[in-house]
N, C-alpha and C positions, 0 to 999 in steps of 0.2 A: 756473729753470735749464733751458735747452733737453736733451732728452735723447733720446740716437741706440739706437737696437739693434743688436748687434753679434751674428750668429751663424758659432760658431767652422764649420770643416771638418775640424780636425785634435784634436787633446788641445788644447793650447793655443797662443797667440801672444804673444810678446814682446812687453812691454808698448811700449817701442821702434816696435816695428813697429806693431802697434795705432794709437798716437796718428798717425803717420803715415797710413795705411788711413784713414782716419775724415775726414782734413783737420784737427785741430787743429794739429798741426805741420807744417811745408811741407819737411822734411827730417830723415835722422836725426840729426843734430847739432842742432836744433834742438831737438827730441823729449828728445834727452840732455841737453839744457840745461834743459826745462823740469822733468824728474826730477831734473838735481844741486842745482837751486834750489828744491824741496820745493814745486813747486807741482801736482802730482799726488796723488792720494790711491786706495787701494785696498781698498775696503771700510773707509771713512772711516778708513783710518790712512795718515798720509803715509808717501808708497814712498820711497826714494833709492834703490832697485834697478833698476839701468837691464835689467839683464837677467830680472826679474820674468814668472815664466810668468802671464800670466793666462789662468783656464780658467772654462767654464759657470757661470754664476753670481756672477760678482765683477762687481763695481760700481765704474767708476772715473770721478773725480770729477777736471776739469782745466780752468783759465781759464772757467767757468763752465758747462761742458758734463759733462752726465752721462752716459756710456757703461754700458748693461747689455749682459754677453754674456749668450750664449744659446746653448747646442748646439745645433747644424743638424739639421734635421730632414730626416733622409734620405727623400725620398719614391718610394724603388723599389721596386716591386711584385714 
């Protein structure tokens, strides 16, 4: 299973938006369709939350691609 890293800037991002950001979905409605049809999973439990904050550390699992975030690493001196 190919898998991307994802590091956040903020607390977190709507999982919605995520799959979008990333390119598994080409749109939010698409995005919303892959979550109402339980093909998403978030930290191997399937999500139906379309509005699902995910934050540092969650692992999400969709059409065969593995997304870890990761909080950004601020690098200012």
């Amino acid at each position: 299973m190919p898998e991307l890293a994802f590091h956040l800037t903020s607390e977190f991002i709507p999982l919605i938006q995520l799959l979008k950001f990333v390119g598994i979905a080409e749109s939010g409605a698409q995005a919303q369709e892959l979550v109402m049809n339980g093909e998403v999973f978030c930290n191997q439990v399937q999500e139906f939350r379309k509005r699902y904050k995910v934050r540092a550390g969650d692992v999400i699992d969709c059409l065969e691609q593995t997304i870890r975030v990761y909080a950004s690493q601020d690098q200012k001196g």
